[in-house]
C-alpha positions, -999 to +999 in steps of 0.1 A: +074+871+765+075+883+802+082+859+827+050+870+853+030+861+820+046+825+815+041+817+855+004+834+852-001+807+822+014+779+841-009+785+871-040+793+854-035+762+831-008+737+845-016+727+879-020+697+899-055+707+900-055+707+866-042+680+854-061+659+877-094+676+862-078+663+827-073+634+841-105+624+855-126+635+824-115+615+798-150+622+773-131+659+767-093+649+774-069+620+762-035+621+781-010+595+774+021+588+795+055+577+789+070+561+816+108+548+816+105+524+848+130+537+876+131+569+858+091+576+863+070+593+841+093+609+812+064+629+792+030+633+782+003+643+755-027+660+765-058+662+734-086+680+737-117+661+726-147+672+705-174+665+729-199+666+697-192+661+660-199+698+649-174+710+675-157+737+663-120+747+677-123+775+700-105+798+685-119+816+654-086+815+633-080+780+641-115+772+629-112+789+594-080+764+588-090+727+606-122+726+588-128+687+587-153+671+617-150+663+643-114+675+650-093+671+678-067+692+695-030+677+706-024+707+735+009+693+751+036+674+743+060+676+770+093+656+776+120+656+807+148+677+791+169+644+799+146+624+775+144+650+748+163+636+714+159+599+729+129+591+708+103+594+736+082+622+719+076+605+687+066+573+698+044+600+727+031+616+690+026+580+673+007+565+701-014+598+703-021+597+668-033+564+672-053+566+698-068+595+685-074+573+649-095+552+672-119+576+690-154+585+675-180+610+685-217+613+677-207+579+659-184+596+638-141+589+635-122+616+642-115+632+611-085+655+627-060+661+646-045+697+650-018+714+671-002+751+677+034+754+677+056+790+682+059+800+646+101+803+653+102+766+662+113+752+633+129+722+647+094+710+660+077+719+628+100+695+613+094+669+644+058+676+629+059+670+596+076+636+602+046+623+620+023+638+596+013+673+602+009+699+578+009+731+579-027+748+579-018+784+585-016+805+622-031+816+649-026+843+675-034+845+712-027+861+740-002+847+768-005+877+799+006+911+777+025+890+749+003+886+714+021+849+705+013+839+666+017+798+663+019+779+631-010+753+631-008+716+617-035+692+612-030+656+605-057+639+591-071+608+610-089+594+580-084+564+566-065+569+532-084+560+497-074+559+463-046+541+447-011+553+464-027+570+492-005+568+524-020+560+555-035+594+574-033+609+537-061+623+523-069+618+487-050+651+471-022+659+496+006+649+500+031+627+523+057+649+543+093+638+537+105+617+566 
């Protein structure tokens, strides 16, 4: 991917402007903080809220694999490169998932919770997979002139039933290795 394409995503998407848009509209966006005191803010999550039950993910390939209502979408997960490895994103993914577990639209509990990640990242697949992600197949979209193809993962926010169910386990799948 060309540089000029990763600084036109940054600015169209990353900004101060931005983030203080996502900040100040929390009906459509959850962000969640991890602060480490002296050290300031460490990293972040940023979901993307249903703003009605039937809201379907905007993408068209993302749609035909999250399929359970209403879903949500975990955009960012972002650490300080000092902080990577130290635990901060998983307990950043836990507290998401949580939070997420708690929200409702249109009276209904968030049934989903679903994420991109670069196909070649295995090592955050895995990261994934730990907190309980699966794989639900790809997408592919467009980043300036470079066609990107992610692997999508969906963690189910319902509550498990059936004898043996795991937490966040739907009746019929089952829990990733940790």
């Amino acid at each position: 991917m060309a540089e000029a394409d990763v600084q036109a995503f940054i600015a169209a998407h990353l900004t101060a402007a931005h983030f203080a848009a996502y900040l100040a509209d929390d009906a459509r966006y959850l962000v969640l903080v991890a602060d480490a005191g002296r050290a300031g803010p460490v990293g972040y999550t940023l979901t993307v809220l249903p703003l009605t039950a039937g809201e379907e993910p905007d993408a068209a390939d993302v749609a035909a694999v999250v399929t359970a209502r209403p879903a949500a979408e975990l955009s960012k997960v972002y650490v300080r490169p000092a902080f990577q490895g130290s635990g901060v994103a998983g307990a950043l993914l836990d507290a998401t998932v949580a939070e997420a577990a708690g929200r409702a639209v249109d009276d209904r509990q968030l049934a989903a919770l679903w994420l991109g990640t670069n196909k070649a990242n295995r090592r955050a697949q895995r990261s994934y997979s730990r907190h309980g992600f699966v794989v639900a197949g790809l997408r592919r979209f467009r980043v300036g002139e470079s066609l990107e193809e992610d692997v999508v993962m969906v963690r189910d926010l319902r509550p498990a039933t059936g004898p043996g169910a795991a937490p966040g386990t739907a009746v019929g799948e089952t829990t990733p290795s940790r």
